[in-house]
DRENDO-1510 file (C-alpha; in Angstrom, 1 decimal, always signed):
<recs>
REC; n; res; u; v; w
REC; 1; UNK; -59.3; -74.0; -12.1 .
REC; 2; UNK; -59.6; -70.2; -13.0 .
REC; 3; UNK; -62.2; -68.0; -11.2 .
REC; 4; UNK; -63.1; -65.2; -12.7 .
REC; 5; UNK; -64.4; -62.4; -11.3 .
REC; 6; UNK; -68.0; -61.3; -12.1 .
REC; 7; UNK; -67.6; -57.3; -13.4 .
REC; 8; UNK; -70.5; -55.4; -12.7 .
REC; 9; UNK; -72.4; -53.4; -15.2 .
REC; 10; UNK; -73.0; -49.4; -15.3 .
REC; 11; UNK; -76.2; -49.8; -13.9 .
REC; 12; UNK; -74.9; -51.6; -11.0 .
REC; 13; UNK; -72.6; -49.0; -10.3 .
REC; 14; UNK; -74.7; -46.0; -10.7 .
REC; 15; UNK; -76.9; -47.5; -8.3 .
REC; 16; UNK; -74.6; -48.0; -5.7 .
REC; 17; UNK; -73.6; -44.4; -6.0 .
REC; 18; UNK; -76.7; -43.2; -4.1 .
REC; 19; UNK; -76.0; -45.1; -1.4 .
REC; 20; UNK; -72.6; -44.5; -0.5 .
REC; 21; UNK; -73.7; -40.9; -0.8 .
REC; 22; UNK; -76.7; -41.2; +1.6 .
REC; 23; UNK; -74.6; -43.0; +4.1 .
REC; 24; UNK; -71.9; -40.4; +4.0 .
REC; 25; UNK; -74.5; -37.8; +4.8 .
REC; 26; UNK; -76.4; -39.5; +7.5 .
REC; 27; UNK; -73.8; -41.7; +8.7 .
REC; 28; UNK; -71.1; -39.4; +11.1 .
REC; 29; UNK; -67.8; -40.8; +10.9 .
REC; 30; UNK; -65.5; -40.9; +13.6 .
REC; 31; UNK; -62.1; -39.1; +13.0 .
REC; 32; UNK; -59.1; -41.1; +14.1 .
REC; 33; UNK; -57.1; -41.5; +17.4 .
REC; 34; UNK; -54.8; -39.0; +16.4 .
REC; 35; UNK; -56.5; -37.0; +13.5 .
REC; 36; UNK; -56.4; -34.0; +16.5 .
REC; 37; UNK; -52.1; -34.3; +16.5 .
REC; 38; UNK; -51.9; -34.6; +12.9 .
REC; 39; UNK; -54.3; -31.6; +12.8 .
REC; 40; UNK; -52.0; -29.4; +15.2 .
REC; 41; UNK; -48.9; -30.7; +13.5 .
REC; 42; UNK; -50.2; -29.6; +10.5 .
REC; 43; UNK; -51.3; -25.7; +11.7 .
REC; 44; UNK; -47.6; -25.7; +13.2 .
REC; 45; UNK; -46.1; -26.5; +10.0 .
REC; 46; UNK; -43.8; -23.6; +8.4 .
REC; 47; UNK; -44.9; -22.6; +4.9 .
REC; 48; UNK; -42.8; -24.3; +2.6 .
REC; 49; UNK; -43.0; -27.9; +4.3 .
REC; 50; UNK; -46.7; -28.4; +5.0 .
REC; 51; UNK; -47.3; -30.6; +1.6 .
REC; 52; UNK; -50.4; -32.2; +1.7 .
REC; 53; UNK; -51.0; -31.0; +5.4 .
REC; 54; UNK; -48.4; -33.3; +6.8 .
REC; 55; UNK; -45.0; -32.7; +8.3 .
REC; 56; UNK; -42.5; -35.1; +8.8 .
REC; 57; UNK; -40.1; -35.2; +10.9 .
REC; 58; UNK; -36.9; -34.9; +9.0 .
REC; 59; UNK; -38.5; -32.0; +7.4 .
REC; 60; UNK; -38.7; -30.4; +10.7 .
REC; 61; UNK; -35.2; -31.2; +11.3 .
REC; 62; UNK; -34.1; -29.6; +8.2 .
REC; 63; UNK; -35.8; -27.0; +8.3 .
REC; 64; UNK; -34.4; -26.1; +12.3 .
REC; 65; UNK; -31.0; -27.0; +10.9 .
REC; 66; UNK; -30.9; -24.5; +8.2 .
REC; 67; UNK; -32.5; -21.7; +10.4 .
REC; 68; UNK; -29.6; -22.8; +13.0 .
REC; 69; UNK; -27.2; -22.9; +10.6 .
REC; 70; UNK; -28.2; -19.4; +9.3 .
REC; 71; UNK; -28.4; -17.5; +12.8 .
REC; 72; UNK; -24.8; -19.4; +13.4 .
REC; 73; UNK; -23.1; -17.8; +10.3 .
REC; 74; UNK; -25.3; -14.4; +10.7 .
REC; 75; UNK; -23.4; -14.1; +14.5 .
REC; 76; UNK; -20.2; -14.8; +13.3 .
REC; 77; UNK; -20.4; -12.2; +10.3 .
REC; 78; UNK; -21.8; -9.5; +13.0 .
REC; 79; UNK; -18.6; -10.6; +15.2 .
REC; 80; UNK; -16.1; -10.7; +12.8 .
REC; 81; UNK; -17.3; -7.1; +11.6 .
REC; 82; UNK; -17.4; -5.8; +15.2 .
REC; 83; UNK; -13.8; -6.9; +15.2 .
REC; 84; UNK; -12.6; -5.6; +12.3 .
REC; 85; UNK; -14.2; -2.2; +12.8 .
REC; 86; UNK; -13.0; -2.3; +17.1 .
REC; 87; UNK; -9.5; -3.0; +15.3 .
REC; 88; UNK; -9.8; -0.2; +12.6 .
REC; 89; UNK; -10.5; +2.1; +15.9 .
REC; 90; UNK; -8.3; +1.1; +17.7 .
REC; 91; UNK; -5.0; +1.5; +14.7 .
REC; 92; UNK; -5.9; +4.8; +13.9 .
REC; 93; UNK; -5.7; +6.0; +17.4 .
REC; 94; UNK; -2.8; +4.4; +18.3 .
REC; 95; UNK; -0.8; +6.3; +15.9 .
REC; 96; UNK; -2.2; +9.5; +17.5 .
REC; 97; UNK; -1.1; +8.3; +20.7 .
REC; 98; UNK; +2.1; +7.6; +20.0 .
REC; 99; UNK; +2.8; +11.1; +18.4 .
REC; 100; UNK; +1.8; +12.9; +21.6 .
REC; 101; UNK; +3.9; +11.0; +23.7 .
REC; 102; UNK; +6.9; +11.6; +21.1 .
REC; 103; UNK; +6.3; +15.1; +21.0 .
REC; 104; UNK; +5.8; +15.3; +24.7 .
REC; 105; UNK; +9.3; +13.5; +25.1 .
REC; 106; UNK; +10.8; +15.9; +22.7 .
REC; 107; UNK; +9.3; +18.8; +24.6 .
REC; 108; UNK; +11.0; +17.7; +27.9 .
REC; 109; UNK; +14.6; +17.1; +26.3 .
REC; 110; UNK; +14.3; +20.4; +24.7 .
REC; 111; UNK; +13.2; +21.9; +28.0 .
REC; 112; UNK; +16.5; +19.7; +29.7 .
REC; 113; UNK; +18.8; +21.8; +27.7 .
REC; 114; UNK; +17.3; +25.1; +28.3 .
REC; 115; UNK; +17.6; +24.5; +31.7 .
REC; 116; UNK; +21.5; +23.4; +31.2 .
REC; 117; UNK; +22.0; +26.2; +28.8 .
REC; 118; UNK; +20.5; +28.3; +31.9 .
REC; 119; UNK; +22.9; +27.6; +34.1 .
REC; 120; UNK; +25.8; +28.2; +31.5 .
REC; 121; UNK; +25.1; +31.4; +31.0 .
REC; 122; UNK; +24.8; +32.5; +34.4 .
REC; 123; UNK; +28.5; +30.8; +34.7 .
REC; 124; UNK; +29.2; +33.1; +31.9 .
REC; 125; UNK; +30.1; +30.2; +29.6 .
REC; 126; UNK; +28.1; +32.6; +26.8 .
REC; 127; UNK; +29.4; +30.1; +23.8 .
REC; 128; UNK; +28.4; +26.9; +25.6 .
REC; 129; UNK; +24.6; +27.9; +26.7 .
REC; 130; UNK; +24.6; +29.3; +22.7 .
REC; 131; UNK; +25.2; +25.2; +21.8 .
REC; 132; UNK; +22.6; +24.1; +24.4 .
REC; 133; UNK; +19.8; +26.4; +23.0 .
REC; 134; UNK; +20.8; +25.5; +19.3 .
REC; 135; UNK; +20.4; +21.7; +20.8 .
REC; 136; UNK; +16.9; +23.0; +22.3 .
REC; 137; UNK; +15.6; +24.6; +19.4 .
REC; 138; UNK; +16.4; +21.4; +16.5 .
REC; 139; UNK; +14.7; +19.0; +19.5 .
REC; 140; UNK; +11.8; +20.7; +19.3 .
REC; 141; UNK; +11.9; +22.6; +15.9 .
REC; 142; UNK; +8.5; +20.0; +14.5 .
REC; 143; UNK; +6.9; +19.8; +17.1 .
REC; 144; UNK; +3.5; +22.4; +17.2 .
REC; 145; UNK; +3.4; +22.9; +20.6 .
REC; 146; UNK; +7.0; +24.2; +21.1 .
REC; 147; UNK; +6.0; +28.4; +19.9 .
REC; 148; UNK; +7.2; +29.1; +23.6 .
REC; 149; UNK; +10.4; +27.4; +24.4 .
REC; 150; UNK; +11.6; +28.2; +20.9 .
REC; 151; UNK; +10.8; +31.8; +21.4 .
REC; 152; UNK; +12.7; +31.8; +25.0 .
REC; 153; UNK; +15.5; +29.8; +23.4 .
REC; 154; UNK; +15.9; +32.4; +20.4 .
REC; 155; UNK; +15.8; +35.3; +23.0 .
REC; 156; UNK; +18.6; +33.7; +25.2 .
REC; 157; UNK; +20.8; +33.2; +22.6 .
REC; 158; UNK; +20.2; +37.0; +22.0 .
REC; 159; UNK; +21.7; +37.2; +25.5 .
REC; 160; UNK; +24.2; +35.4; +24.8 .
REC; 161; UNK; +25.5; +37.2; +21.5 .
REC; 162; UNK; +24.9; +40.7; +23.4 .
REC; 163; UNK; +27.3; +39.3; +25.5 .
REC; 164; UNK; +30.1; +38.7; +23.0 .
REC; 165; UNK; +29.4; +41.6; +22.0 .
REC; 166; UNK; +27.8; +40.2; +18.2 .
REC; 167; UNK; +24.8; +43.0; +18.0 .
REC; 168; UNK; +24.1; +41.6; +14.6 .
REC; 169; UNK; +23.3; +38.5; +15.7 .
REC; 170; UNK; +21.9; +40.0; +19.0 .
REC; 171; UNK; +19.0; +41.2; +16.5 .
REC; 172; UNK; +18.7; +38.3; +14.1 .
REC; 173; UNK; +18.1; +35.9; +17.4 .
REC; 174; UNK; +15.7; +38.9; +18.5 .
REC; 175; UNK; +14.0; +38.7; +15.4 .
REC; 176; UNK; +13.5; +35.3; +15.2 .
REC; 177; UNK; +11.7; +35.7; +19.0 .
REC; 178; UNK; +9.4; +38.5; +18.2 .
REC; 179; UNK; +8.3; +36.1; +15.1 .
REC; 180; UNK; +7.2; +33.3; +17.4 .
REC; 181; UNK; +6.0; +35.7; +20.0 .
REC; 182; UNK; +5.1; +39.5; +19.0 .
REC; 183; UNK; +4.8; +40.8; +22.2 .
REC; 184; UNK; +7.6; +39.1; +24.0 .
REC; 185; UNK; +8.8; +41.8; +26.1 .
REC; 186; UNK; +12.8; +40.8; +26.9 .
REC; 187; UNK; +13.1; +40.1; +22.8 .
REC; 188; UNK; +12.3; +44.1; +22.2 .
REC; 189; UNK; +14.4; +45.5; +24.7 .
REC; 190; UNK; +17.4; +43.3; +23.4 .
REC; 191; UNK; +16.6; +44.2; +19.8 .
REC; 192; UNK; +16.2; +48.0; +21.2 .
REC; 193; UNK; +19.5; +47.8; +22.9 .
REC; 194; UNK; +21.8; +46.3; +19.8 .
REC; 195; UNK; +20.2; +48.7; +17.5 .
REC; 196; UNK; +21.3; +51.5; +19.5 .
REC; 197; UNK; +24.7; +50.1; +20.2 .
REC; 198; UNK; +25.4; +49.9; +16.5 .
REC; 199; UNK; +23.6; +53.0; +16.1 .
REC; 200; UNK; +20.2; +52.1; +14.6 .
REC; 201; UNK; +18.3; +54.7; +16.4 .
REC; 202; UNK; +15.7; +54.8; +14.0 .
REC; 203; UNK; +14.8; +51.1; +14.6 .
REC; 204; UNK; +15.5; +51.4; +18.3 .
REC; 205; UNK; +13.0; +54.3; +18.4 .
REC; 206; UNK; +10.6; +51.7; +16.5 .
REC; 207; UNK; +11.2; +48.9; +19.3 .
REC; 208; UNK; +10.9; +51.0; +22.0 .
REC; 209; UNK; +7.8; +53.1; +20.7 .
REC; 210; UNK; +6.3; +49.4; +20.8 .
REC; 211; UNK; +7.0; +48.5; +24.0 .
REC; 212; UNK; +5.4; +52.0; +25.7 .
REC; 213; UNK; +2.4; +50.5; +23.7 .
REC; 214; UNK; +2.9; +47.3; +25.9 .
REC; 215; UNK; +4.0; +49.0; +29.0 .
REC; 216; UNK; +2.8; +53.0; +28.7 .
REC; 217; UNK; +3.9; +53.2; +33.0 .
REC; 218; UNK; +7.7; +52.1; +31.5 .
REC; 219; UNK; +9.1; +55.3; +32.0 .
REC; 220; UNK; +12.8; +54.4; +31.8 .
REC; 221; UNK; +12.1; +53.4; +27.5 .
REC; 222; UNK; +9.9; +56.9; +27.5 .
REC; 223; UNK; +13.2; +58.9; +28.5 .
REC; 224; UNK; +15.8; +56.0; +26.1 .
REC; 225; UNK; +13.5; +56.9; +23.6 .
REC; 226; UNK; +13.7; +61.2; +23.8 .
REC; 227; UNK; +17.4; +61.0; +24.0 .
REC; 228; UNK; +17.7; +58.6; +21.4 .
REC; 229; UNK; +15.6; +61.4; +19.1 .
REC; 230; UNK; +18.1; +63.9; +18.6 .
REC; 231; UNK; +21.2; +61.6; +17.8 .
REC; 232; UNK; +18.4; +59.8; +15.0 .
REC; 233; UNK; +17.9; +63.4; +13.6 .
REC; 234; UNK; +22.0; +64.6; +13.8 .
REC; 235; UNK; +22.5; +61.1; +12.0 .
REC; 236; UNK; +20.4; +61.9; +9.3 .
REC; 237; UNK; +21.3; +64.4; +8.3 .
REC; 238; UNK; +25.0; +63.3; +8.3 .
REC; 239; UNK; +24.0; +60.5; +6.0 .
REC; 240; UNK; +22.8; +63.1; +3.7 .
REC; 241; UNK; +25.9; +65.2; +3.7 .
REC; 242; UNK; +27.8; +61.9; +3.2 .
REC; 243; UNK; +25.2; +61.3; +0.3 .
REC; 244; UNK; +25.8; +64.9; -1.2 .
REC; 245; UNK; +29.5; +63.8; -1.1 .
REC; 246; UNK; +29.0; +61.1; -3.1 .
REC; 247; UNK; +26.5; +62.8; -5.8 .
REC; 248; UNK; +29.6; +65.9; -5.7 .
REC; 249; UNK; +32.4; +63.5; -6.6 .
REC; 250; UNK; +30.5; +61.4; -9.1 .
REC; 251; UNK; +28.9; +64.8; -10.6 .
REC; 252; UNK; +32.7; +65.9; -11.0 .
REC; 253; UNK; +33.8; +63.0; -13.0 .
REC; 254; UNK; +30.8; +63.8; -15.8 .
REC; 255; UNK; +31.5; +67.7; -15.5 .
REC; 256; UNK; +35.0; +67.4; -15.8 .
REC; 257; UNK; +35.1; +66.3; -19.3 .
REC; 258; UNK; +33.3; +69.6; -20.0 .
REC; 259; UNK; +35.5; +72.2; -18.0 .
REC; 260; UNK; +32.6; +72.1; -15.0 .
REC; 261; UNK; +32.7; +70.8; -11.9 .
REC; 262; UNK; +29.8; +70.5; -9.4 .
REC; 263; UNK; +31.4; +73.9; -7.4 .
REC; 264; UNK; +29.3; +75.9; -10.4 .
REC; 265; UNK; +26.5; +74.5; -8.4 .
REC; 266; UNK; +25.0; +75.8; -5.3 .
REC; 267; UNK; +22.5; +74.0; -3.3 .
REC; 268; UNK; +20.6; +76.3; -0.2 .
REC; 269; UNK; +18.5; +74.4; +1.7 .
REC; 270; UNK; +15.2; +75.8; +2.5 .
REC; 271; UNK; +14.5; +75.9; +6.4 .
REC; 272; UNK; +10.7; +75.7; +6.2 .
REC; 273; UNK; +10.6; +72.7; +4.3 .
REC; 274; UNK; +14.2; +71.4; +4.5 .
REC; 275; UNK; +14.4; +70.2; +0.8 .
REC; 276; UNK; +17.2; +72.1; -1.1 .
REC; 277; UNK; +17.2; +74.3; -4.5 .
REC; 278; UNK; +20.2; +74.2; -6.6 .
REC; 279; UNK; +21.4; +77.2; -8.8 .
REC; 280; UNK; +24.1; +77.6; -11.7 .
REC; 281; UNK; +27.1; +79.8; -10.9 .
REC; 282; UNK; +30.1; +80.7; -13.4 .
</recs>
């Protein structure tokens, strides 16, 4: 046996309408056991996840998983990138460091054989202190802070060669002094004292004319330097009689083809101005 079910007709349902409607309105419903939960839950829920104002709990889960996941790998970036930069500090001041400390290190050995250079020279062992300074100097020849021991170790070796008795060199080590240090006092009275020992008086009048600007009290240089005056002046003027000679015997050689010679010449030197005037004479 079959039963059907009786379907009711439009007028049925629009009648029935009312009713439901009228009950829903009068009628106050009580919410469920846990409507106030599923309420909270669903003002707690992240946008994003709150679909249909429900949130289940593997969504919740995900979603904590993912933020977890995401302050994880944002700590590790920060960390490896406070590494790396805490490395790149601490490579590029290492090198620094270890350039002071060689330069220091060169700076003491080049200071070691000063001092042992020292003590040859005052054994007067003038050509082994001259190897000791030479050592000195190449030690500490790149190195920026070395202006002083290279400028003592140039003057010693000065003091070395006045010694021997090599002026020239006396003056070149001076020079080479007076370059790293202008003012150095023991350089210019070296240089001051080869010059006038190969008879440079000019130039030792220029040395010593700068150190009475150093020292004006030095009298000693004050009286070197009036007695070297006159012997600079006498010299002079030999170097222009020599010079004369000179212009007399090369003047002869051109004259000579002529029948003339330089003797039909006459030079009288003016003593006001000290320049000479030259006049022909048969």
């Amino acid at each position: 046996m079959v039963l059907i079910e009786q379907v009711p007709s439009e007028q049925a349902k629009s009648n029935s309408k009312p009713k439901q409607t009228s009950e829903s309105t009068t009628t106050k419903v009580s919410p469920p056991a846990d409507s106030s939960s599923t309420a909270t839950a669903a003002e707690k829920a992240p946008s994003g996840y709150a679909s249909d104002g429900y949130e289940t709990a593997s969504d919740t889960e995900l979603n904590e998983t993912e933020n977890g996941s995401n302050r994880e790998s944002e700590k590790a970036v920060n960390a490896t990138s406070s590494s790396s930069d805490g490395d790149l500090k601490e490579n590029t001041q290492q090198p620094e460091t270890n350039v002071v400390q060689l330069n220091e290190k060169a700076l003491a050995q080049a200071n070691d054989a000063k001092v042992e250079g020292n003590t040859l020279f005052k054994d007067g062992l003038y050509e082994e202190a001259l190897s000791k300074y030479e050592l000195a100097l190449q030690v500490a020849a790149d190195i920026p802070s070395s202006t002083e021991i290279r400028s003592i170790c140039h003057a010693n070796r000065a003091a070395c060669f006045s010694k021997l008795g090599k002026h020239a060199e006396t003056i070149k080590e001076c020079t080479k002094a007076l370059e790293l240090n202008p003012t150095y006092m023991k350089a210019l009275v070296r240089r001051a004292e080869a010059h006038e020992k190969l008879e440079h008086y000019d130039e030792a009048i220029t040395d010593m004319t700068k150190i009475l600007e150093l020292e004006p009290s030095n009298d000693q240089v004050r009286r070197s330097v009036m007695r070297l005056k006159p012997l600079a002046d006498e010299k002079r003027e030999k170097m222009k009689e020599e010079m004369i000679g000179k212009l007399k015997e090369m003047g002869n050689s051109i004259l000579g083809r002529f029948g003339m010679s330089v003797d039909n010449f006459k030079a009288v030197k003016d003593p006001n101005t000290g320049s000479y005037s030259v006049s022909f004479q048969k």
